[in-house]
DRENTI-477178 format. One record per residue (C-alpha): residue number from 0; x, y, z. Coordinates in steps of 0.5 Angstrom, whole numbers, padded with zeros to 4 digits. Layout:
- num  X  Y  Z
- NUM  X  Y  Z .
...
end
This chain:
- num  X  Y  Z
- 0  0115  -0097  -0089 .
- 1  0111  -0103  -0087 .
- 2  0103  -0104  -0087 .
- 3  0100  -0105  -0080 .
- 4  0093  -0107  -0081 .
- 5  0091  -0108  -0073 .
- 6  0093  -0100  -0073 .
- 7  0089  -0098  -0079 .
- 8  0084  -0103  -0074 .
- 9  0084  -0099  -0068 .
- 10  0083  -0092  -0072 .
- 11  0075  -0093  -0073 .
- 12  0075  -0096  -0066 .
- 13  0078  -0090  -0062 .
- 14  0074  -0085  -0067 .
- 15  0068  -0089  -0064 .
- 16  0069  -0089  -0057 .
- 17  0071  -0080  -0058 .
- 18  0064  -0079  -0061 .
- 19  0060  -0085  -0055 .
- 20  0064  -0081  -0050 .
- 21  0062  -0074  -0052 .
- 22  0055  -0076  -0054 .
- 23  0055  -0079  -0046 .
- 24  0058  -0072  -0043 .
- 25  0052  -0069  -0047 .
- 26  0046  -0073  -0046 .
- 27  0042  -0071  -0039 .
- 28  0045  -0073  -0033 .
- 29  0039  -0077  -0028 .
- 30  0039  -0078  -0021 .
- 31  0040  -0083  -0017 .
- 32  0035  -0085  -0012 .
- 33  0038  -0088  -0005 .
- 34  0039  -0088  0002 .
- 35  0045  -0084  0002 .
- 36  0043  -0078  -0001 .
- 37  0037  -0075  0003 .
- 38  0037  -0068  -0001 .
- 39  0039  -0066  -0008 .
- 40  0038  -0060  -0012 .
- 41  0038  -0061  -0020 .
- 42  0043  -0055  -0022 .
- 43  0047  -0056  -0030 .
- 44  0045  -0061  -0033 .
- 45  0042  -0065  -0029 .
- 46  0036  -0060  -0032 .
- 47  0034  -0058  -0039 .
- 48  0030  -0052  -0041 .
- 49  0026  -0051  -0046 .
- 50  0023  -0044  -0048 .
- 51  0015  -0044  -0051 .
- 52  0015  -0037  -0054 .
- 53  0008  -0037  -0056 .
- 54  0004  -0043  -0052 .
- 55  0003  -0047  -0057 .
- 56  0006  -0054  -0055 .
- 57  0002  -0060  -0052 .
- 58  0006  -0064  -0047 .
- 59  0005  -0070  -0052 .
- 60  0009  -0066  -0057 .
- 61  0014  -0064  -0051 .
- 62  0015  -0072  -0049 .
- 63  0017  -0074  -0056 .
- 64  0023  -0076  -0058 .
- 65  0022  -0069  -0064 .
- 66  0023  -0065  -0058 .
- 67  0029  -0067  -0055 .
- 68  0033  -0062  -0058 .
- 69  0028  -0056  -0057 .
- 70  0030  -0057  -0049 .
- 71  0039  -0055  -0048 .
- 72  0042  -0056  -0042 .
- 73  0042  -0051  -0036 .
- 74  0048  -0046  -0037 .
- 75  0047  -0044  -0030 .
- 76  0046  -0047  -0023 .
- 77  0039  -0045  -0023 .
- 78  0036  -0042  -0029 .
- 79  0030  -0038  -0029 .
- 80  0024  -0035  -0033 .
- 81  0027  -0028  -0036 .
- 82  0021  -0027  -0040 .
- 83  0015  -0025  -0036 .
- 84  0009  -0029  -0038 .
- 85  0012  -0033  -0043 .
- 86  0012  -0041  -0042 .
- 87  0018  -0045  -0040 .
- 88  0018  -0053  -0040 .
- 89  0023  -0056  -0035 .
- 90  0025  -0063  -0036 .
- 91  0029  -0067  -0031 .
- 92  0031  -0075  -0029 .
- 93  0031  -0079  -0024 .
- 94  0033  -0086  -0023 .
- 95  0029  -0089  -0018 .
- 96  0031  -0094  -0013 .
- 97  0024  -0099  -0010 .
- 98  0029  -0101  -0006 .
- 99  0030  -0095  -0002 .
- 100  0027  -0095  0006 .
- 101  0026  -0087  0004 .
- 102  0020  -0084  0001 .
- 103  0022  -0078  -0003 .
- 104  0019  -0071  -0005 .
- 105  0020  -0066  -0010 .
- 106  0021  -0058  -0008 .
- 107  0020  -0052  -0012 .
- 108  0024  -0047  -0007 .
- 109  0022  -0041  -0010 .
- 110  0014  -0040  -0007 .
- 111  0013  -0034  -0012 .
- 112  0011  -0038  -0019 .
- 113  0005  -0037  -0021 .
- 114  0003  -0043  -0024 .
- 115  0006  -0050  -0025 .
- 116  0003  -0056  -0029 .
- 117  0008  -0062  -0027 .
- 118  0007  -0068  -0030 .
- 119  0010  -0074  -0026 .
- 120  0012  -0081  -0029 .
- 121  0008  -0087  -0026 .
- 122  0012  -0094  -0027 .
- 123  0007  -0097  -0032 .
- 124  0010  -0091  -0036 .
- 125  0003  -0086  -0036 .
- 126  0004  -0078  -0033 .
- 127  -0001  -0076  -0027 .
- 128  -0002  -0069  -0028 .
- 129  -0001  -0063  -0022 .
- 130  -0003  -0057  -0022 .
- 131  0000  -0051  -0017 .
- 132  0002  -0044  -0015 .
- 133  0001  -0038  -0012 .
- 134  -0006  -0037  -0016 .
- 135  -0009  -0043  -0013 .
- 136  -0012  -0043  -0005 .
- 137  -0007  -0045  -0001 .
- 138  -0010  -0050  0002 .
- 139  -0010  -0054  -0006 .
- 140  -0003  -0056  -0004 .
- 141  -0001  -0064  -0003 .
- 142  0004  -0061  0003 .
- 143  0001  -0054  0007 .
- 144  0008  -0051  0007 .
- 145  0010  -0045  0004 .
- 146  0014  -0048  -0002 .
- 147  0011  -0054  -0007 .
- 148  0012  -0061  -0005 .
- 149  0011  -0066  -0010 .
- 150  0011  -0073  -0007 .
- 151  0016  -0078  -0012 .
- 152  0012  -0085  -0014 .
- 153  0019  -0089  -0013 .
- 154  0015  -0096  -0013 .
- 155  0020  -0098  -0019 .
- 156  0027  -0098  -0022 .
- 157  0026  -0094  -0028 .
- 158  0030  -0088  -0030 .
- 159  0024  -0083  -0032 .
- 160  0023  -0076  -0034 .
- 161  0019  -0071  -0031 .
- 162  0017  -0065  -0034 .
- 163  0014  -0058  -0030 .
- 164  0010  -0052  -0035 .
- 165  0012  -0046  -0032 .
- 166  0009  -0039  -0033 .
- 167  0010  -0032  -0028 .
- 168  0009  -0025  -0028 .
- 169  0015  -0025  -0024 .
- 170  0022  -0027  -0025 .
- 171  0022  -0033  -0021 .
- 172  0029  -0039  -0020 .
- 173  0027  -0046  -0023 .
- 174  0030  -0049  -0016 .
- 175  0028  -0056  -0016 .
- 176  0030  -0060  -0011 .
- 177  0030  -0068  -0009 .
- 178  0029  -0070  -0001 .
- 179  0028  -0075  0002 .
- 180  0022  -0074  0008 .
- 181  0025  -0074  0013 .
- 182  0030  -0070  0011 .
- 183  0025  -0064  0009 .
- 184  0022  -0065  0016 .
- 185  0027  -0063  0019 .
- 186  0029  -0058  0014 .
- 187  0023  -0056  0014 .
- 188  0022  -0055  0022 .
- 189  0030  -0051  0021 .
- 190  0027  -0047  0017 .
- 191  0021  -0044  0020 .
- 192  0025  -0044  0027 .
- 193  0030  -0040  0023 .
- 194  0024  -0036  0020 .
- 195  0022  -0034  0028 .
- 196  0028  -0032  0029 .
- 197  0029  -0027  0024 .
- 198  0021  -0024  0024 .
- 199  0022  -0025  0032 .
- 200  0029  -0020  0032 .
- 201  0024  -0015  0027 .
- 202  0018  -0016  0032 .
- 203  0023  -0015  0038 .
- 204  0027  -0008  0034 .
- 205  0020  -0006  0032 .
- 206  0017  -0007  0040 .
- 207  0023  -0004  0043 .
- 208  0024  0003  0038 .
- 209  0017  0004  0039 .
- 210  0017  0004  0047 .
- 211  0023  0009  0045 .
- 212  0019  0014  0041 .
- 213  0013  0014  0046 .
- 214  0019  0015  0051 .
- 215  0023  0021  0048 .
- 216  0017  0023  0041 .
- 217  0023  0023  0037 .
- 218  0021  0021  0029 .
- 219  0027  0017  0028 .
- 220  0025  0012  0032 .
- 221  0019  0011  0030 .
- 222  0020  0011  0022 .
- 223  0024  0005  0024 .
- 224  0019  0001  0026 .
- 225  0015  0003  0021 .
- 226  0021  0002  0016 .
- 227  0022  -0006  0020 .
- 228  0015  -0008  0019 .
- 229  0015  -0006  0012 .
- 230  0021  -0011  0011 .
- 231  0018  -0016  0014 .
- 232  0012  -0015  0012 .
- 233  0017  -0016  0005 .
- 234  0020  -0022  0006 .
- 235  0013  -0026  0009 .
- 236  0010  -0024  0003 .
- 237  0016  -0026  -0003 .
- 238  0018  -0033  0002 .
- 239  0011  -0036  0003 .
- 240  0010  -0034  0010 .
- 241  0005  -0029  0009 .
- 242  0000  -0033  0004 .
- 243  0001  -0040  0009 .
- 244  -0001  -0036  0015 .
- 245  -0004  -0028  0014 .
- 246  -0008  -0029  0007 .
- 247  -0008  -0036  0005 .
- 248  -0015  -0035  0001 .
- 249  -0014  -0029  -0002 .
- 250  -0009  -0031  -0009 .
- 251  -0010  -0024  -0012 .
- 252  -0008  -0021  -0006 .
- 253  -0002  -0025  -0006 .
- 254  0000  -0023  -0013 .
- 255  0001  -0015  -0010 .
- 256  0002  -0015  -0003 .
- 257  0010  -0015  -0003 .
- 258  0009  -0008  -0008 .
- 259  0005  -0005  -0002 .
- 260  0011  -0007  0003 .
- 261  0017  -0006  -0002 .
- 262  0014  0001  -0003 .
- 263  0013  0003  0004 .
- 264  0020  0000  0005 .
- 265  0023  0005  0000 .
- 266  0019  0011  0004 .
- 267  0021  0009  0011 .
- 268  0027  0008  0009 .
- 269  0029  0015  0006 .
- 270  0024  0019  0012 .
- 271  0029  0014  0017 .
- 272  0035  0017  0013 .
- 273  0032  0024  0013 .
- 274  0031  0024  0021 .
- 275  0036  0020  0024 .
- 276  0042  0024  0020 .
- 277  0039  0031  0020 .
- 278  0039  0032  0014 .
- 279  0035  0038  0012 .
- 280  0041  0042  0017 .
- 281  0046  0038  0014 .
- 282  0045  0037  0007 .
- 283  0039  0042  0004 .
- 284  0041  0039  -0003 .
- 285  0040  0033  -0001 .
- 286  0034  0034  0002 .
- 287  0031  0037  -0002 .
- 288  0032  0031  -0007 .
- 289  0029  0025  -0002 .
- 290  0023  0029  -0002 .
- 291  0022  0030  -0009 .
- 292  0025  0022  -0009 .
- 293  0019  0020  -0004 .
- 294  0014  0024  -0009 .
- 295  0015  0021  -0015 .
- 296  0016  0014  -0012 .
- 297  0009  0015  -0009 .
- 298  0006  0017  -0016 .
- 299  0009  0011  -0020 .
- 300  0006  0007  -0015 .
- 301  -0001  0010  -0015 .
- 302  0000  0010  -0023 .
- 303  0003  0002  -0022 .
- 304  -0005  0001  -0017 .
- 305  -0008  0004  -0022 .
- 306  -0007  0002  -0029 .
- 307  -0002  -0003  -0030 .
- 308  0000  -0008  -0025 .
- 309  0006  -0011  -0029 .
- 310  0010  -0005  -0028 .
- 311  0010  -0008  -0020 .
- 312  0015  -0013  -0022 .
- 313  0020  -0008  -0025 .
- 314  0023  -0008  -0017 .
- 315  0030  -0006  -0020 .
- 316  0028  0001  -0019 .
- 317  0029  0000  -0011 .
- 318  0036  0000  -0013 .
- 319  0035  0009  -0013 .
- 320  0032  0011  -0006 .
- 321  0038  0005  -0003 .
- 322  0042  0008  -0007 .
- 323  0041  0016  -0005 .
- 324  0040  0013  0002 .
- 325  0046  0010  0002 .
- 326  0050  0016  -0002 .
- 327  0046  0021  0004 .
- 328  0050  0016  0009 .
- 329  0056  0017  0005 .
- 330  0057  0024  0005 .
- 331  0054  0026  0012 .
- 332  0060  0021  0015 .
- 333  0065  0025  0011 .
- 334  0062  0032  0014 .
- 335  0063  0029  0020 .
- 336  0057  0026  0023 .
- 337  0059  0019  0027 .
- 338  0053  0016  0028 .
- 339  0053  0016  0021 .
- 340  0058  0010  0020 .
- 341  0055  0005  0023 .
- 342  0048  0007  0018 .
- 343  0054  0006  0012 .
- 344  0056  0000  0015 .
- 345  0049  -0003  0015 .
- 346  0047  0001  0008 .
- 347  0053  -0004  0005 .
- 348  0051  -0010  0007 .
- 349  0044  -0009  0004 .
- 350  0047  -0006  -0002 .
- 351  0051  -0012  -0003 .
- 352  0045  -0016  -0003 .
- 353  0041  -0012  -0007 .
- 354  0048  -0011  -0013 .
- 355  0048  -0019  -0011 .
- 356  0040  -0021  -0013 .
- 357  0040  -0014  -0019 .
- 358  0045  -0018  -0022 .
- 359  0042  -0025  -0022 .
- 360  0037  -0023  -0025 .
- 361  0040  -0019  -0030 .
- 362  0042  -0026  -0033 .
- 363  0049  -0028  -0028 .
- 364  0048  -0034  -0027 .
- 365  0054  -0037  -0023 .
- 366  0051  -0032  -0017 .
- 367  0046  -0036  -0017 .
- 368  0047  -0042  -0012 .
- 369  0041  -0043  -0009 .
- 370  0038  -0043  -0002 .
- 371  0045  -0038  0000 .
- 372  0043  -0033  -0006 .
- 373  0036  -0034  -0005 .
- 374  0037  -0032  0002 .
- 375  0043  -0027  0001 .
- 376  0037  -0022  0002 .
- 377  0033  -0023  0008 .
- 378  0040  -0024  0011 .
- 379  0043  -0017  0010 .
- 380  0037  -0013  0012 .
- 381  0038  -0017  0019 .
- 382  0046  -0014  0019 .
- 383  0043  -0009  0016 .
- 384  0038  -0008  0022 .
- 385  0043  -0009  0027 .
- 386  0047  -0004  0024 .
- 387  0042  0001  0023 .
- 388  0040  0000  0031 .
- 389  0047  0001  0033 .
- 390  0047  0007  0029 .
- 391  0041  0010  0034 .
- 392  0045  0007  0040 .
- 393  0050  0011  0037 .
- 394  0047  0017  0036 .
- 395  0044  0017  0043 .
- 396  0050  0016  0046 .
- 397  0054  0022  0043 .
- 398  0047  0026  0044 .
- 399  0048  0023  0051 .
- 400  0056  0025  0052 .
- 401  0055  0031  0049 .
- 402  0049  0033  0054 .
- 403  0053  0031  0060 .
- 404  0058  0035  0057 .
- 405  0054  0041  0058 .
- 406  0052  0038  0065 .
- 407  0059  0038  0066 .
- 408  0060  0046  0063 .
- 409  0053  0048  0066 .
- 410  0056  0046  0074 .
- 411  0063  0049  0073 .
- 412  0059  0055  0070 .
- 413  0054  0054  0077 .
- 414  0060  0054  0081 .
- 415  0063  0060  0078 .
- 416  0057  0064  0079 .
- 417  0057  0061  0085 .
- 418  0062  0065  0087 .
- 419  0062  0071  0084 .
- 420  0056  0071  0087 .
- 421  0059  0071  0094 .
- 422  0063  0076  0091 .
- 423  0059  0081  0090 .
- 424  0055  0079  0096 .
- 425  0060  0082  0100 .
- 426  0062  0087  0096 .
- 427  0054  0089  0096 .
- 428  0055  0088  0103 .
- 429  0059  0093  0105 .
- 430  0057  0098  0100 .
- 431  0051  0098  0104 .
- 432  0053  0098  0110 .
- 433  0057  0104  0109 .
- 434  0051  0107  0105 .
- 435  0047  0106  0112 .
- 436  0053  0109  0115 .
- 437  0051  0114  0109 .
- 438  0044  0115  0110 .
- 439  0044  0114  0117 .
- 440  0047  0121  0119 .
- 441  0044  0124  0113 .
- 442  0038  0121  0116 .
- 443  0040  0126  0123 .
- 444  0041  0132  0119 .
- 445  0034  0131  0115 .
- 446  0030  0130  0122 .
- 447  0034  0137  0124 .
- 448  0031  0140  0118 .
- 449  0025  0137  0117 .
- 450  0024  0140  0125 .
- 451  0025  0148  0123 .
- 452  0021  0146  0116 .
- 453  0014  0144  0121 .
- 454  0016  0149  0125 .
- 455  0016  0153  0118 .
- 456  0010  0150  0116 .
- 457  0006  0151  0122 .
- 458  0008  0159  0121 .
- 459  0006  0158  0114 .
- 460  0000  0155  0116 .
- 461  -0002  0160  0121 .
- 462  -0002  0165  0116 .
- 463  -0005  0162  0111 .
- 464  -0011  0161  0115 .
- 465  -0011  0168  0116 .
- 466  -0010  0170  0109 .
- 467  -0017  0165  0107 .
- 468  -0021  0170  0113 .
- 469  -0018  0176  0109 .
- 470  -0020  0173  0102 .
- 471  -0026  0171  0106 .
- 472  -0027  0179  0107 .
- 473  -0025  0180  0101 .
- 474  -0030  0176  0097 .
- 475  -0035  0179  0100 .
- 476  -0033  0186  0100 .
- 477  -0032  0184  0093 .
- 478  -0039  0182  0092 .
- 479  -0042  0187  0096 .
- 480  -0039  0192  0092 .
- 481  -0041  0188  0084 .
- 482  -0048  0189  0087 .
- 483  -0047  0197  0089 .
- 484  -0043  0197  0082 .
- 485  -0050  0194  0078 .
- 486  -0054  0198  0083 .
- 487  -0051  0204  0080 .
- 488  -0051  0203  0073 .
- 489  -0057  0200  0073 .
- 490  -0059  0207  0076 .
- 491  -0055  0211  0072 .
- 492  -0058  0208  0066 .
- 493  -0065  0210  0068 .
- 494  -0063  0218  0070 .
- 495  -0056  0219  0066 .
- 496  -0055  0221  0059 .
- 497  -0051  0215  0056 .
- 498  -0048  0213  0048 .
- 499  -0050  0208  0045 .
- 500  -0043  0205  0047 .
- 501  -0044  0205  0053 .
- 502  -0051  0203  0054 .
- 503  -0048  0197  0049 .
- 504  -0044  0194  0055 .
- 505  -0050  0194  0059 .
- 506  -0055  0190  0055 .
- 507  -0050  0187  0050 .
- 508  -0055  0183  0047 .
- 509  -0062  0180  0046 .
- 510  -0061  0176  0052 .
- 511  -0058  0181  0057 .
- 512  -0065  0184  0054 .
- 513  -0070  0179  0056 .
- 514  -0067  0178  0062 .
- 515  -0067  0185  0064 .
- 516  -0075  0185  0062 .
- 517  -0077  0178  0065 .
- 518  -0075  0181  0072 .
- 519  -0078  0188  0070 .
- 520  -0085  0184  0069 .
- 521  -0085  0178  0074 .
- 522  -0080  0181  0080 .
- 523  -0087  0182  0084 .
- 524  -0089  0174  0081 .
- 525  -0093  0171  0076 .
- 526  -0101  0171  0075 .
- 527  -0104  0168  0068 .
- 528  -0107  0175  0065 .
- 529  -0113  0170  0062 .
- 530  -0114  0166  0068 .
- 531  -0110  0169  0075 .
- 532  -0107  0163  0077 .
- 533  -0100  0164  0080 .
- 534  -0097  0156  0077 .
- 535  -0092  0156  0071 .
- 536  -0087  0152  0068 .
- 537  -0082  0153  0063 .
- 538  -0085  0155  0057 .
- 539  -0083  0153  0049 .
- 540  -0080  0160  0048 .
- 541  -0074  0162  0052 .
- 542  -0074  0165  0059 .
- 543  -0083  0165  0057 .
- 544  -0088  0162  0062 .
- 545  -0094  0158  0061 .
- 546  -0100  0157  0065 .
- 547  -0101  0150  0069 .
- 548  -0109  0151  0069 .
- 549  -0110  0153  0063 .
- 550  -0104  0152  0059 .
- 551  -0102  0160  0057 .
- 552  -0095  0161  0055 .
- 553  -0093  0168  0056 .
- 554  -0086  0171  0053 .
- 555  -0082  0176  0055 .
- 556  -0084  0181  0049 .
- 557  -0092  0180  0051 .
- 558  -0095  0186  0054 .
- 559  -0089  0190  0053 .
- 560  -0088  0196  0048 .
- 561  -0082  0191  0045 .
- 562  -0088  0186  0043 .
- 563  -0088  0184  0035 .
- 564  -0083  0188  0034 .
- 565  -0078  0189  0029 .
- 566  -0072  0192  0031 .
- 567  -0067  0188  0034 .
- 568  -0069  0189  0042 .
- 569  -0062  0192  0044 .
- 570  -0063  0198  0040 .
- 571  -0071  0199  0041 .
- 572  -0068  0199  0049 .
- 573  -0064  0204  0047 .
- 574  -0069  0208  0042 .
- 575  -0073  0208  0048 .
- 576  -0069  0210  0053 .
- 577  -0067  0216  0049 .
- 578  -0074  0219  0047 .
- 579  -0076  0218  0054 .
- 580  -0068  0222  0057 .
- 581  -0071  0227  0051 .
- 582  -0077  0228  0053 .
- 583  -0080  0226  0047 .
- 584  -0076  0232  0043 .
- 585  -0071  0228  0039 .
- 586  -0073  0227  0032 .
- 587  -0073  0221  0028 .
- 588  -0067  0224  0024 .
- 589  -0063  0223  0030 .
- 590  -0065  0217  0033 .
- 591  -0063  0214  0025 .
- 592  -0057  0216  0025 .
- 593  -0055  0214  0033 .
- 594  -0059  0207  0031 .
- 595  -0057  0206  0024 .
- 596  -0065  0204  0023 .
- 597  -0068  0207  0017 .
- 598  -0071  0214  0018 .
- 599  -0078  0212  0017 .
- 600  -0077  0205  0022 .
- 601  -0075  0210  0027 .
- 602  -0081  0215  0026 .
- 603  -0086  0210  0026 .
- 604  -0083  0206  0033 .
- 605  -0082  0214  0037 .
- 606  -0089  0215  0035 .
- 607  -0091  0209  0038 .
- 608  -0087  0211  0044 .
- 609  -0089  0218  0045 .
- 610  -0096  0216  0045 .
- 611  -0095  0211  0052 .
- 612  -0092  0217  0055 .
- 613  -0097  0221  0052 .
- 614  -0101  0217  0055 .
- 615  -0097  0215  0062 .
- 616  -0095  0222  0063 .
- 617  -0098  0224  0070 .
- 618  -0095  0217  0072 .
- 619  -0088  0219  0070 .
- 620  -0088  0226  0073 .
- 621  -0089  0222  0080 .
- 622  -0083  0217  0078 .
- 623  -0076  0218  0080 .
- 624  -0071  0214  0078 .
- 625  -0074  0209  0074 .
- 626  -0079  0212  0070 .
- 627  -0077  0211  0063 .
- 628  -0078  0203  0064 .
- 629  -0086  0205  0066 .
- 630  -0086  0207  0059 .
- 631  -0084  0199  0057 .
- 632  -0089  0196  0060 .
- 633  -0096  0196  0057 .
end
């Protein structure tokens, strides 16, 4: 074997170059200013991170050479800050360029960092110190633009090192990009012209549907607009755009303003998907779980309102009402339901969107490449709207095929009544006409009859009226005869002998009594036995009569043998009427046993009686009849 020196030589001189060349594909990339390039964005290596755990380091501490190796290359096009509310320290490089015609700014994309410091390199080496985010007033901004421009001092030829402490409640994309001036107003007015377009086509989708509801007072319409309007409200509050023009004053608002939007999205969202897929008819169960998804989602916002703020970042929990939205589209399409397929279709983009920023944010950087990703939301709600305003149309058009169908079968159904009922017209038609026929010459023989029964009537009428002149007769012979009938009982009462039995029937009671003895008194008329005036009126006591001038009442008993009596008056009528037909012989024995009265009663009474007749006897010797009611009165 021989020596060879110049080999043993080139061995350190290649291990050598290989240790440069790795140390070099380490080292942080700068970039280079020049008029060529008008935009670049720090993706990689060309930004470093570095993690600042408990907030304890300076940023002389951070600028020195011992902090180099705190800070690692990016691992992915875009690094963000998982940890809420922790420090991170970004570094990049930059080659500036005196020469260039160009002036040059920084942009941070995303507008929802809370707080940046950036410390930007002057050529005589020193840092000026800058602070910005969305917790300062809008106006504090070197640029009044919805991002955060810083302008670039490229008056040397330095390659120099920008530092940028960052702090967020919320996970924010560290998206640092050079542009030239000209460049970014160019962009910029892109931008917001864009930025029209899409808050336009929601105003145009919102004005639209509202006239719709107004017009047909259909809930759909009207949940899509409140639904589109809290997706705009969404993206003006997380892209600037609100806070640039709506509250630019009003920092803290700021901070939460999109949970208010997010939340009214989520509720919009699954009310629109309830209404416009008929839900509640097609699919209970899933009802049933929309509102209870609506229910705890307003409770865990009001609790979030109330007592902890930070949970508002955990915006991950929107993926279960798109989720359930997106599975109710699902499963009412398999049932059947066509205008669910356009909502399906809508549904898959946004959930695409949402998959695209949920995995972002789970720490897969490689989906992360900017302003295509950072945007990849705003762009499927605008498909999504499309579709979703499809659906609606859809919708109508099958309500409106499915109406015109039932004109359609309601015009057949018009012309085939139509001529059923010509049919029966006709058949009614004829039936009358030969019923007329019918009647007319049943109408003939009831004129014949109805003639023989006037004359009937009349016949009838004739004799009717001469049965009333012989009932007429009648009633008076009838009443003439009642007044003999009276006449003579009364007149054999008077003479005749009668049973108690049969004099009961004559005078059956107090009344008939007192009647018989009112008449007995007064048949002649009325005189006042104290004043002789002949006025009365109706007194106290029944059938009495009381004086007018000196206000006498007199009853029917007064002055008569029956006065003061105890026996009932029927009885004493009769006690009378007997001693009086005996002459005063029948004994008290009798009368007890006729009356069933005690025996000392009816002595007592009769001797009352014998002593009237007695006293009256050389009257009643000239009485014929009526003499025993001489005895009555005193």
């Amino acid at each position: 074997m021989v020596f060879n020196p110049c080999k043993i030589l080139c061995l350190p001189l290649l291990g050598l170059l290989i240790i440069l060349s790795l140390s070099t594909a380490q080292a942080q990339q700068a970039v280079h200013i020049a008029d060529s390039i008008h935009q670049h964005i720090f993706t990689y290596h060309e930004i470093e991170v570095f993690t600042d755990v408990k907030d304890s380091y300076t940023f002389d501490q951070v600028k020195s050479k011992a902090a180099d190796t705190l800070f690692k290359p990016s691992t992915i096009s875009t690094p963000q800050t998982l940890k809420l509310n922790t420090t991170y320290w970004f570094r990049i490089k930059i080659k500036h360029n005196n020469q260039t015609k160009n002036q040059y700014i920084l942009e941070f994309f995303d507008q929802t960092i809370d707080h940046i410091t950036a410390y930007m390199p002057l050529p005589n080496g020193s840092y000026q110190v800058k602070e910005f985010g969305d917790n300062y007033h809008f106006s504090k901004r070197e640029l009044q633009h919805k991002n955060f421009e810083l302008h670039v001092n490229n008056k040397s030829n330095l390659e120099q090192t920008y530092y940028f402490k960052v702090k967020s409640s919320q996970i924010s994309d560290a998206i640092i990009v050079l542009r030239s001036v000209d460049w970014f107003i160019a962009y910029a007015l892109d931008e917001y012209f864009f930025f029209g377009i899409f808050y336009g086509m929601i105003l145009v989708f919102s004005f639209y549907n509202l006239i719709m509801y107004i017009a047909v007072k259909q809930r759909q319409y009207l949940y899509y607009v409140l639904y589109n309007l809290s997706v705009g409200f969404y993206e003006m509050s997380t892209d600037g755009i609100a806070y640039q023009y709506l509250w630019p004053n009003s920092p803290g608002w700021n901070q939460i303003a999109y949970a208010f939007a997010l939340y009214a999205t989520s509720i919009f969202a699954l009310l629109f998907t309830r209404d416009l897929l008929f839900v509640k008819a097609k699919a209970p169960q899933l009802n049933k779980l929309i509102i209870l998804l609506i229910a705890i989602r307003s409770i865990f916002f009001v609790y979030c309102l109330l007592f902890d703020r930070a949970l508002f970042n955990y915006k991950f929990i929107e993926f279960v009402p798109l989720a359930l939205a997106f599975f109710t589209g699902i499963y009412i399409y398999k049932k059947g339901y066509l205008p669910a397929r356009f909502f399906v279709l809508g549904y898959s983009f946004l959930f695409a969107g949402f998959i695209l920023k949920f995995l972002i944010m789970l720490g897969f950087g490689w989906l992360n490449f900017g302003a295509i990703s950072y945007y990849s939301l705003s762009f499927c709600f605008i498909v999504e709207m499309v579709f979703l305003s499809v659906a609606i149309g859809d919708k109508v058009r099958i309500l409106k095929k499915k109406r015109d169908h039932v004109h359609r079968q309601m015009i057949r159904q018009m012309a085939e009544n139509a001529r059923l009922k010509d049919t029966l017209n006709q058949e009614l038609e004829n039936k009358v006409q030969e019923r007329t026929r019918e009647v007319f010459h049943k109408s003939i023989i009831i004129e014949a009859r109805n003639s023989e029964l006037q004359e009937a009537n009349s016949k009838l009428q004739q004799q009717a009226e001469e049965i009333s002149r012989m009932n007429i007769l009648l009633e008076q012979d009838n009443q003439e005869l009642q007044t003999n009938v009276e006449k003579v009982t009364r007149d054999r009462v008077m003479s005749a002998d009668l049973d108690f039995e049969e004099f009961s029937k004559i005078y059956p009671d107090k009344e008939s009594c007192n009647l018989f003895l009112a008449d007995l008194k007064w048949h002649n008329g009325y005189t006042c036995k104290k004043c002789k005036n002949t006025l009365y009126y109706p007194g106290h006591i029944h059938l009495s009569r009381r004086c007018t001038k000196c206000g006498y009442e007199e009853s029917v008993t007064t002055y008569t043998i029956f006065h003061n009596t105890r026996i009932p008056i029927n009885k004493a009528f009769y006690m009378v009427y007997l001693i009086y037909a005996s002459k005063g012989k029948i004994s008290s024995h009798k009368l007890s046993e006729i009356l069933n009265i005690r025996q000392s009663t009816c002595w007592t009474y009769s001797a009352k009686i014998k002593l009237v007749m007695d006293e009256r006897k050389t009257l009643l010797k000239k009485t014929n009849k009526n003499g025993w009611s001489e005895v009555v009165l005193d």
